[in-house]
SENU-460806 format. One line per 2 residues: for each residue x, y, z of C-alpha. Coordinates in Angstrom, 2 decimals, decimal comma. Layout:
N
X Y Z | ... $
***
This chain:
239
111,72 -21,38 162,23 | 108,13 -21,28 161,64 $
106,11 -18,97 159,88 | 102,33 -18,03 159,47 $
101,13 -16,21 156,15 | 97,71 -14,93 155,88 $
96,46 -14,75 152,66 | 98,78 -17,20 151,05 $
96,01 -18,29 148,25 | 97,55 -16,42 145,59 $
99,92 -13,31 144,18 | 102,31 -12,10 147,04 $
101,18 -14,37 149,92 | 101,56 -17,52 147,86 $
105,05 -16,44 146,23 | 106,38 -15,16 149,80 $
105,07 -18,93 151,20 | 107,29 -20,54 148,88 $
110,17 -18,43 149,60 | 110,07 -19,30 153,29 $
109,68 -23,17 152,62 | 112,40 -22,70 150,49 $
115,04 -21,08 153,31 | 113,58 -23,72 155,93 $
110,27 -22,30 157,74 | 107,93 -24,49 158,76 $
104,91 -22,20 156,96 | 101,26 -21,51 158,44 $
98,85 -21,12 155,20 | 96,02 -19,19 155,51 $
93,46 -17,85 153,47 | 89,65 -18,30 151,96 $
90,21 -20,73 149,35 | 91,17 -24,06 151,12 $
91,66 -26,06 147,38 | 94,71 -23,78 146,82 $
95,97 -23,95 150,15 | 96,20 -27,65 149,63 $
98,04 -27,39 145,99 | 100,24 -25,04 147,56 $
101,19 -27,21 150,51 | 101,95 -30,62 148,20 $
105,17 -28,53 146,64 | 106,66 -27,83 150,05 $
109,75 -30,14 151,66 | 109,66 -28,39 155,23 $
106,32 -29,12 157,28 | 103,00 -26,97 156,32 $
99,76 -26,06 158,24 | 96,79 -24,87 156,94 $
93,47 -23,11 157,83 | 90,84 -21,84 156,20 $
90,51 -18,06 157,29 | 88,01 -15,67 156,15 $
88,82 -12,35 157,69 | 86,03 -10,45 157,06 $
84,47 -12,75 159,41 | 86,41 -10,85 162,30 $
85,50 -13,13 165,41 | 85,84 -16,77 163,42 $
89,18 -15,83 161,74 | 90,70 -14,37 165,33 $
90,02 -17,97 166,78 | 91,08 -19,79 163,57 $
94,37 -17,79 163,73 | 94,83 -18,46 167,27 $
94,29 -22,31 166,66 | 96,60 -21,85 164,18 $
99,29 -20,71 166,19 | 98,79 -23,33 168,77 $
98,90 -26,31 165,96 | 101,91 -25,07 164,88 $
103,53 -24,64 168,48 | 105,93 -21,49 168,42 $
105,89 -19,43 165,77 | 108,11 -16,63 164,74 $
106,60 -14,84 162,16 | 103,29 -13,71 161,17 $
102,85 -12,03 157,60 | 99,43 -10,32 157,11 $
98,90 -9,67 153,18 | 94,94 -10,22 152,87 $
93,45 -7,62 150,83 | 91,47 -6,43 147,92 $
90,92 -3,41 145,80 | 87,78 -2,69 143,45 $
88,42 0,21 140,77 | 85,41 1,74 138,98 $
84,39 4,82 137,09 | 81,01 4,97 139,33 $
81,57 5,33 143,31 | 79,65 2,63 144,91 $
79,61 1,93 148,37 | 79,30 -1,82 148,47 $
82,78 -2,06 147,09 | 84,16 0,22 149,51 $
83,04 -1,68 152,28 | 84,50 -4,59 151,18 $
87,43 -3,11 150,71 | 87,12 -1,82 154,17 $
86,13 -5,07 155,61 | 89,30 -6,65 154,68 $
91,80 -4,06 154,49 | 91,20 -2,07 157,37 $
88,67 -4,68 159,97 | 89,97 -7,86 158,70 $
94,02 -6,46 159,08 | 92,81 -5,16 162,29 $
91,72 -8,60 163,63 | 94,83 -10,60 162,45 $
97,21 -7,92 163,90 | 95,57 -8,09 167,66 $
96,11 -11,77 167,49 | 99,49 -11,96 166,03 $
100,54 -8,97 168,41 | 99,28 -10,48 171,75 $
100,57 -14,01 170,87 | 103,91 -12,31 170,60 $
103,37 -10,07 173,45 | 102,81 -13,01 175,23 $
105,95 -15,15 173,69 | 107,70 -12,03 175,01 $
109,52 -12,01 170,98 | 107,99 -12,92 167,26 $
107,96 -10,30 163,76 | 104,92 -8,99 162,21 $
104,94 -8,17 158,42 | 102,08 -6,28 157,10 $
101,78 -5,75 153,14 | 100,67 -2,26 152,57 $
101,09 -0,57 149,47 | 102,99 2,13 147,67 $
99,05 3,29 147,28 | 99,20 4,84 150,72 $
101,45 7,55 150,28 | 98,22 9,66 148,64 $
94,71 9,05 148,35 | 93,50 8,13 144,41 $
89,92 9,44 143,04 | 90,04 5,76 140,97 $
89,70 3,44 143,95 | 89,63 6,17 147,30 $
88,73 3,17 149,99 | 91,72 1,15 148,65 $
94,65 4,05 148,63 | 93,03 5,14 152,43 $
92,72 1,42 153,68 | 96,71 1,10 152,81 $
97,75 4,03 154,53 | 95,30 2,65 157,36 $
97,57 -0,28 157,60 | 101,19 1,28 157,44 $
100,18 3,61 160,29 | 98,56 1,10 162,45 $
101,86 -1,16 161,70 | 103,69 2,26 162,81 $
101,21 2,01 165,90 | 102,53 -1,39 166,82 $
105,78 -0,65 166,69 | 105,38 2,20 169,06 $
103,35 -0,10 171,32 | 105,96 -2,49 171,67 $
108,51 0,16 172,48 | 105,99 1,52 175,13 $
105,49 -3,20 176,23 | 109,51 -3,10 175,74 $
108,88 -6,32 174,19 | 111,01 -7,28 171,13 $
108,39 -7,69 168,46 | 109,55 -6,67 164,90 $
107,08 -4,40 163,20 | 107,87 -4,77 159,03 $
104,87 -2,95 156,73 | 105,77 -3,44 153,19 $
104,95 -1,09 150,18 | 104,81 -2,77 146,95 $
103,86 -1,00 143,97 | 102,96 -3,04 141,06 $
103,51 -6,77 140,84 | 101,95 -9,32 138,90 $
99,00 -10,51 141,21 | 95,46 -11,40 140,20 $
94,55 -7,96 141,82 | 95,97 -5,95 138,76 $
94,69 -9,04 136,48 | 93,67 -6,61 133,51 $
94,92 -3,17 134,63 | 96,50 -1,04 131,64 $
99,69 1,19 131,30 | 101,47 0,12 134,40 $
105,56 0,13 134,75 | 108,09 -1,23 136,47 $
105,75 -4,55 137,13 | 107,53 -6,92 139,07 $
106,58 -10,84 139,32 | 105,74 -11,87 142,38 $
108,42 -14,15 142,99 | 110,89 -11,30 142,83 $
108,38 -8,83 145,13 | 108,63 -11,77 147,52 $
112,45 -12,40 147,12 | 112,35 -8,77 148,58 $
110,40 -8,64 150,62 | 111,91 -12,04 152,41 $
115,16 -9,71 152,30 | 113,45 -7,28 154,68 $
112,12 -9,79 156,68 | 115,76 -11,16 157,31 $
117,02 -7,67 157,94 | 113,79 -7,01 160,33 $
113,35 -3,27 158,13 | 110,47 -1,71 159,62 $
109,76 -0,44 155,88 | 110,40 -1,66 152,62 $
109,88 -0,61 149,20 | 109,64 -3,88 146,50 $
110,78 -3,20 144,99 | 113,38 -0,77 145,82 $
112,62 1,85 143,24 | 109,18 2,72 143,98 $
111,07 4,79 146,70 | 111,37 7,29 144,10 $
107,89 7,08 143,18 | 107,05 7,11 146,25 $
108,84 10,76 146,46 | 107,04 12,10 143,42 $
103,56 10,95 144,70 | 104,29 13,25 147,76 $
105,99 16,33 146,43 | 102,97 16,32 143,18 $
101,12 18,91 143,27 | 97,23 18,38 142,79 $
97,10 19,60 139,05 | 99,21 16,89 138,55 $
99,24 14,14 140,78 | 94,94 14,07 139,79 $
95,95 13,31 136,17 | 96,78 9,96 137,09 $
93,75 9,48 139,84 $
***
């Protein structure tokens, strides 16, 4: 089995890596930050690839995935987790691009690929990381909550689309809600944090089971609930 993750640098990507070398995969790692890449690489026993993928750079990183993909020679899975998140008490639109120009453009981009390659191996599995974060918008970091829900639908998109291809590609979008990553690296009262070596024990779980949804872990379901039934008064308390 081989597998591609993009955005394996750090936090979920690089804990989910190791969790495929570890069952067998032949892993794909991409991301930014070549250096760690490499580190990551030198602890694996099955066979590893790597690339250095920026995906903000949409056009670059579409060809650098597809080279990817033909290095490796038939892959099975391809796990999109890229993505940032600024938080600030001032709204300022540089930030939201960003997060916009990975989240949302740079997803984009990495899904067309992964999806045609697929389309075109007539089988293969998608996983996209969303977040719990896009069940309702958040005043603290707006561009961040909306780029996640951006993501789950578009995931719910390709799953649709492959119905429509009738094509067996697996469509998996993830929700985590908060696991120890370098994106919450100082972030106060948060609960039910979860390391990322058990978010990606999980989420490896639902990759196995081909879920097209997945809560890591499981109880942010019920969170989940709560965010939706809140009303505004509320739910605004907590941004």
């Amino acid at each position: 089995m081989k597998a591609i993750v993009v955005g394996a640098s750090s936090g979920i990507g690089e804990a989910l890596a190791r969790v495929l070398a570890r069952n067998g995969y032949e892993v794909g790692l991409a991301a930014r930050r070549g250096e760690l890449l490499e580190r990551l690489a030198g602890e694996f026993e099955t066979k590893s690839y790597i690339k250095i993928i920026d995906v903000t750079q949409y056009a670059e990183a579409m060809a650098r995935l597809e080279e990817l993909i033909r290095e490796m020679g038939d892959v099975d899975l391809i796990v999109i987790n890229s993505g940032v998140g600024y938080k600030s008490d001032r709204l300022e639109f540089e930030n939201q691009k960003k997060t916009i120009d990975v989240n949302v453009s740079g997803f984009v981009a990495m899904a067309v690929v992964a999806y045609n390659y697929f389309l075109t191996r007539k089988k293969g599995h998608i996983v996209g990381i969303s977040s719990i974060a896009a069940v309702r918008g958040s005043g603290g970091s707006p561009s961040y909550n909306a780029s996640k829900a951006f993501e789950y639908n578009y995931m719910q998109g390709l799953r649709s689309r492959a119905w429509h291809d009738k094509v067996p590609i697996a469509i998996t979008a993830i929700q985590p809600g908060y696991v120890e990553t370098p994106l919450l690296q100082g972030a106060k009262n948060l609960f039910w944090m979860a390391s990322a070596q058990d978010a990606a024990e999980q989420i490896f779980d639902a990759i196995r089971k081909k879920r097209k949804q997945a809560y890591i872990t499981r109880r942010w379901r019920l969170i989940a609930w709560l965010m939706r039934v809140a009303p505004d008064w509320m739910y605004f308390r907590i941004r």
